[in-house]
C-alpha positions, 0 to 999 in steps of 0.5 A: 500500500503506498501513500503518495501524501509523502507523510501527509494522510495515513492509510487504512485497511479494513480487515473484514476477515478478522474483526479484531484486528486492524492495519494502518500505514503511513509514509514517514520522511526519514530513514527506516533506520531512523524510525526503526529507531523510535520505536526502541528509545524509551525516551522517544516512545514516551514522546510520540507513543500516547494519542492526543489528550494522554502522556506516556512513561515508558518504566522499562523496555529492553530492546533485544529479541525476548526482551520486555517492556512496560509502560503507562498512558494517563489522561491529561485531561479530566474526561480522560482520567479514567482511560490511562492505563498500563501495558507490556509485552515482549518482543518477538522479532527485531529486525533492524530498520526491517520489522519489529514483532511485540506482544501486547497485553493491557494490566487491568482485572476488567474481561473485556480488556485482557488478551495478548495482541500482538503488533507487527511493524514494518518498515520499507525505504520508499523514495520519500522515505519509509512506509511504516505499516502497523498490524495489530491483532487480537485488540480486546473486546472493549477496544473497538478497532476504528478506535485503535486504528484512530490511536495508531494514525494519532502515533503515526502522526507524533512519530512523523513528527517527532522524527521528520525533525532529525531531517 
């Protein structure tokens, strides 16, 4: 899927096979190397990770094949308070500049929110950059894939940003 917006509009494909799952890319204005990168940093990934409306803290990852991470979202406003939650998983594949596969699974007790997703990341040297697509599947009941596909586009949109700088 190629985005010819250079960065500008991400794209997103409907799974209709599997209702608990979503796809979204983007192209992005630096190197695969370079956004492969954010995605390992903890420091980056507490900037561009949380949606619009919450902050993240990355309390510990560990970037190697096996390795952990964990962190928090919380909501900067009152209407969000209640949606800030922690995560963590493990990663799977690190490919460098390629691929990344993690697991994910959110720390709450609520039924409708546990499960392990797991999140597929690709990276392709495009001529305006890098195509980043994201696949995540298994997204829990009580997460509505339009609304994680609008939270990746969100990210996507703090990574470009976050990253299109360093140019």
């Amino acid at each position: 899927m190629t985005n010819d917006n250079s960065g500008s509009e991400p794209t997103t494909n409907s799974d209709q096979n599997d209702s608990r799952s979503m796809t979204v890319s983007r192209v992005i204005e630096a190197s695969p190397e370079r956004v492969y990168e954010a995605f390992l940093d903890p420091d980056e990934l507490a900037q561009w990770l949380p949606p619009t409306g919450f902050s993240a803290q990355v309390h510990h990852l560990e970037p190697e094949e096996g390795g952990t991470f964990r962190a928090t979202f919380t909501g900067e406003t009152e209407a969000l308070a209640d949606q800030g939650h922690s995560f963590g998983g493990t990663y799977r594949e690190l490919s460098p500049g390629e691929r990344i596969v993690y697991t994910e699974s959110f720390e709450t007790d609520e039924p409708s929110m546990a499960g392990e997703m797991t999140v597929s990341v690709t990276f392709e040297d495009v001529p305006d950059g890098t195509e980043i697509t994201v696949r995540q599947e298994g997204i829990p009941e009580a997460i509505p894939p339009s609304d994680a596909n609008a939270g990746w586009n969100d990210s996507l949109g703090n990574l470009a940003a976050l990253v299109e700088e360093d140019r």
